[in-house]
N, C-alpha and C positions, 0 to 999 in steps of 0.2 A: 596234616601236611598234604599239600598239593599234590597229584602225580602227575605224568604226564599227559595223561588219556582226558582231566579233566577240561583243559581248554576245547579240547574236540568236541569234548563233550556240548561242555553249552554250546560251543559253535554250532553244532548241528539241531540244538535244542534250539536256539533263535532262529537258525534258518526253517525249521519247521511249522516255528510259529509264524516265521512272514508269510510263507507260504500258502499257510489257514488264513491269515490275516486276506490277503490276495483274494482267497479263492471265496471269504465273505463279502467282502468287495462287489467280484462279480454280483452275487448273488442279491446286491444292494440296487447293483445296476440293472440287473434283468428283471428287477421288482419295479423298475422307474415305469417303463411304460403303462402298467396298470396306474401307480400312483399320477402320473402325471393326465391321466385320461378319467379320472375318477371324478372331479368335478365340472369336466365340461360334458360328458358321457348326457345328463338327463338331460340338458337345456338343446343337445343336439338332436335327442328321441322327440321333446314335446315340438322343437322351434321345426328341425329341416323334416322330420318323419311323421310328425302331426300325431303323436304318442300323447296317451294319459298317464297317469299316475302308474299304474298297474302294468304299464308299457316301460316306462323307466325301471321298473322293480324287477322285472325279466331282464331286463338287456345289462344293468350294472350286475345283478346276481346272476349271469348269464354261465359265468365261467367257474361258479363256486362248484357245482358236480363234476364238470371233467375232472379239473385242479384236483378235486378230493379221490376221484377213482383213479388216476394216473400214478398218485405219489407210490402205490405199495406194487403195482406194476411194474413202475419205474426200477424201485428195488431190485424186484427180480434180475432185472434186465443188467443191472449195475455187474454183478457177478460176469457176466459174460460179453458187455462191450465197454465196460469200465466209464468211469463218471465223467472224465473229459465227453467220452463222444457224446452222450447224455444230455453233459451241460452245453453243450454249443447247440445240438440239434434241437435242445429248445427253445434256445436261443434266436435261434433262426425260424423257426416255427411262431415266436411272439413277435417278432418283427413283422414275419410278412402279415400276421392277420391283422395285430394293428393299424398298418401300414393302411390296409385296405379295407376300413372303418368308414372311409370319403366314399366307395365306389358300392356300397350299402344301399339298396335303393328300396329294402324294407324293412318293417321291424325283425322281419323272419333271418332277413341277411344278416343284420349286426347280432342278431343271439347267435346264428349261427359260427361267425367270428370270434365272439366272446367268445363260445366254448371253446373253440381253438386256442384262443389266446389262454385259456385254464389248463390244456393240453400241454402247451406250450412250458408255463410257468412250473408246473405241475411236476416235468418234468426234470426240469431245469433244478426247481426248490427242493427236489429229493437228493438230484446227483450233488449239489453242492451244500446239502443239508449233510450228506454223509460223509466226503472226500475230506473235510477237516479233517475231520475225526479220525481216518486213516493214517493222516499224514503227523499227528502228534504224537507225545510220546503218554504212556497211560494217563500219568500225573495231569496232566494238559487236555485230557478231554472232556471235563465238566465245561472246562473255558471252553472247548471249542465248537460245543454243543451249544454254548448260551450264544455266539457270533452271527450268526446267520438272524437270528430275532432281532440282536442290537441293529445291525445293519440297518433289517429292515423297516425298524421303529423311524431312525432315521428319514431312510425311502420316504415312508409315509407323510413325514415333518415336511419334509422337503419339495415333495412332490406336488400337493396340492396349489402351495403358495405360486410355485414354478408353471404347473399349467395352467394357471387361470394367468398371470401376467404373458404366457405363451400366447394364449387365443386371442387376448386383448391386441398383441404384438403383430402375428400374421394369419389371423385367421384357425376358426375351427378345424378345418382340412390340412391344412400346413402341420399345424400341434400334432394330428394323428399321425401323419409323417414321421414328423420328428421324436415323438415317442417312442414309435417302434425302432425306428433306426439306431436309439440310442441303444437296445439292448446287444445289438451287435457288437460292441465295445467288450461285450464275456468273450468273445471269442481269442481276442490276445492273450487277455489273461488266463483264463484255459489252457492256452497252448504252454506257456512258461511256464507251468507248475507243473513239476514230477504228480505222476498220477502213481497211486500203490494198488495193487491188482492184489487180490486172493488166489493165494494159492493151496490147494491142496495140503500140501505139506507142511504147512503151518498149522493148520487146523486145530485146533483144540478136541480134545476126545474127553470121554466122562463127563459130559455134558447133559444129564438125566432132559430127557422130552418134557417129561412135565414140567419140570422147573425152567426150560427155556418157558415153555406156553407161560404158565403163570408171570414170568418175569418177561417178557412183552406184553401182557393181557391186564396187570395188578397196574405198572405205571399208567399204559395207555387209557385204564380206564379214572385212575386219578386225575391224569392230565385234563378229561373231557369236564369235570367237578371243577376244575383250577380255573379252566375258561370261561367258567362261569361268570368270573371274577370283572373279568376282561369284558366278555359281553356285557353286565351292567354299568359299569362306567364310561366303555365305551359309546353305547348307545341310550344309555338312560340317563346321565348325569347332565348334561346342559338341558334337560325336558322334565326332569325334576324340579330345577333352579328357576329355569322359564315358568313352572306351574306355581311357583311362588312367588314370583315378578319378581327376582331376582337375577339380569343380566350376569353375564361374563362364565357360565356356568363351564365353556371351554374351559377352561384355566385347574377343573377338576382332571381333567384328561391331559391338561399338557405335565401338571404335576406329576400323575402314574407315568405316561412315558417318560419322562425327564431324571425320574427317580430309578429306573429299571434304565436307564442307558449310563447314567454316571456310575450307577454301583456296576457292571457288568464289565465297563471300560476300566473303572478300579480293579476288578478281578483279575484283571492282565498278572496285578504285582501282587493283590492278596489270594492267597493260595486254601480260603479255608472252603468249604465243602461241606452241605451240609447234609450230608450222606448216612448219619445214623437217626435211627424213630422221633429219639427226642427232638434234633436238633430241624428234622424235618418236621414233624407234628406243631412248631413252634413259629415256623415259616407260613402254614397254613391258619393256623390263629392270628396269623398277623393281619393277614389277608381279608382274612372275613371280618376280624376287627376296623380294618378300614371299609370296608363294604358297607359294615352296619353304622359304621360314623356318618357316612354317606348320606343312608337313609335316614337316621334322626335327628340331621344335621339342617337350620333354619340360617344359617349364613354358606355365604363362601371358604371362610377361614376353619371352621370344620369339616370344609367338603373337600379343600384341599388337604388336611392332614391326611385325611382318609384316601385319597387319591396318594399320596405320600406313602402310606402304610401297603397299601397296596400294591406298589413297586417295590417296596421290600422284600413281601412276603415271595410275588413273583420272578423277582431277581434272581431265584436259585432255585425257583419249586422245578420249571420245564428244562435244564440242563441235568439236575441231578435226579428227576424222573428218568431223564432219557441217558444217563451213566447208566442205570440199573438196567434197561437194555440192552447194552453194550456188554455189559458184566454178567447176565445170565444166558445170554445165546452164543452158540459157535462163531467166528468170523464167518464164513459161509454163510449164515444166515443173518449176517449184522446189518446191510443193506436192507433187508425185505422189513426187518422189525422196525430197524428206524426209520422208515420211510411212511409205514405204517403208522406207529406212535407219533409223527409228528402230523400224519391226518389227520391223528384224532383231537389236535388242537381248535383245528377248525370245524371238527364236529362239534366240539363244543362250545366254539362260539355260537354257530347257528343254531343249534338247540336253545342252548342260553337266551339269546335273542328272540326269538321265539316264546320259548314258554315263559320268558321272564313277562315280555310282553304282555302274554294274556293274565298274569296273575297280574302286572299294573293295572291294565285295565279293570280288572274286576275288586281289587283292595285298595290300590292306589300306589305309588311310586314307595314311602316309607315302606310296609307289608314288603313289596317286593323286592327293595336291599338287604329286608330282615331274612327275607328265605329264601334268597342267590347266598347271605352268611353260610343261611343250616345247611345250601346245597356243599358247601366248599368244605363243613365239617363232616359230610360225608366222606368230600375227596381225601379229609387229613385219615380217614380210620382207613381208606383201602392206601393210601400212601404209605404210611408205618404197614399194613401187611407188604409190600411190596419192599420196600428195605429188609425186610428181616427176610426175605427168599433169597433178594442180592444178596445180602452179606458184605455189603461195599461199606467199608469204614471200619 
């Protein structure tokens, strides 16, 4: 039988959720500017700045250090000026460096830009990586934790196709303009969302030190094995396909992101979680199952499954990584961990990328889907230890 408290109830349970919804939004928006500058970024180093190869590789990878060193900083910071002022002041920090990408007049300028613009982003991706997750109710923050990824799978989709018909439209200079000025548009929505501050008093106590460390230390260093997953399909899968004079090899990567943004957006109304050993251990065999379809796959129609299997697995592995964060540290220190753990996503893409790379090169593309699999069945054994610290489920 109904009471009366329940309509309030969900009332405030949907309002929380637009809320989160809203504040991923932003965080889809203030990722445009990178996306939308990412494919005209080289042809502007070699054409206007007379850049080689090695000059392109600096100035697009320009901003992945700051971005990685700001996120756990950021953190800190969250506690004591709270994620609005965060997300806007990075907000306004990626605009103007964008912005001023034209008035670059060497390759030393635009790195130095980039890294603002990583600064920026950086900051910006921490405050509005964590602010969901404050503003929902427990039950709601595996989902609210996977929102900010979906978004900016999206971003990414979106973005490329968008700035290249931009520069075509009015010019390389004008596009960097209008890039950054779009991230401005976080700023409204920032301001209309209840921000939730920490306080004191809330605090959680019997919170044993160790078991916080371990439970931001066990996920995050899963997480860096998960992106393993991700760096080889996202950079090895169409140079695979290419090395077999097989065209369209994109189509393995739109599958992975297509498959992690449907199931995710499903997750709105399915409510499962897969927060205990087994059901997580089975996430990561998914994964690496499709990694290794990947590699001993001689069409397209196996490379898609695999890209397929692949958004499965990762559909739920970096949300319910980062619940067990949330569930083994204080509120107090919820910010620093998850701003942290979600660095280390992109330490493991670059790693991944990196050493996947040199093991291609010296065995060949198959060899190195097969042991991006074994790296990810490492991440499944420290995953199941990091579930049984949380105790979530």
């Amino acid at each position: 039988m109904r009471t009366e408290l329940e309509p309030a109830v969900e009332t405030t349970d949907k309002r929380s959720m637009r809320h989160a919804l809203l504040i991923s939004l932003a965080s889809g928006i203030g990722y445009m500017p990178f996306a939308l500058t990412i494919p005209i970024l080289p042809g502007y180093v070699t054409g206007r700045l007379h850049g080689g190869p090695a000059e392109v590789g600096a100035v697009v990878g320009g901003y992945a250090l700051t971005a990685l060193l700001s996120r756990p900083v950021s953190g800190a910071l969250m506690n004591r000026l709270g994620a609005r002022a965060l997300t806007i002041g990075g907000a306004v920090l990626t605009t103007l460096a964008t912005a001023c990408y034209p008035l670059a007049g060497s390759i030393a300028a635009l790195i130095g830009l980039r890294m603002l613009v990583g600064v920026g982003m950086g900051v910006m991706l921490a405050a509005t990586g964590v602010w969901p997750v404050q503003l929902v109710a427990k039950d709601r923050q595996s989902w609210a934790l996977g929102l900010g990824g979906t978004v900016n799978y999206v971003a990414i989709g979106l973005g490329a196709p968008l700035g290249t018909l931009t520069d075509h439209l009015v010019g390389t200079a004008n596009t960097f303009v209008i890039a950054g000025l779009i991230a401005l548009l976080v700023i409204p929505i920032a301001l209309c969302v209840p921000e939730v501050r920490f306080s004191p008093k809330t605090e959680r106590t019997g919170i044993a030190q160790g078991r916080a460390l371990l439970g931001t230390v066990l996920p995050s260093v899963a997480l860096v094995f998960t992106a393993f997953g991700f760096a080889a399909v996202s950079s090895f899968a169409v140079a695979k396909f290419d090395a077999l004079g097989i065209a369209g090899g994109a189509v393995v990567v739109t599958a992975y992101s297509l498959t992690v943004v449907l199931l995710r957006i499903a997750g709105t109304w399915i409510r499962w979680e897969a927060t205990r050993p087994v059901a997580l251990a089975g996430l990561f065999l998914v994964e690496a199952l499709g990694v290794a379809l990947i590699g001993v796959s001689d069409g397209l129609g196996v490379g898609v499954i695999g890209g397929v299997l692949i958004g499965v697995g990762m559909w739920q592995i970096y949300p319910v990584l980062g619940l067990f964060v949330v569930r083994s540290v204080s509120e107090r220190r919820r910010a620093t961990a998850l701003s942290t753990f979600g660095a280390c996503f992109t330490v493991g893409l670059a790693a991944g990328s990196s050493s996947l790379g040199l093991v291609a090169q010296a065995t060949g593309y198959q060899a190195m889907f097969l042991v991006c699999a074994a790296c990810i069945g490492l991440g499944l054994l420290v995953a199941v230890a990091a579930a049984r610290v949380a105790r979530v489920g």
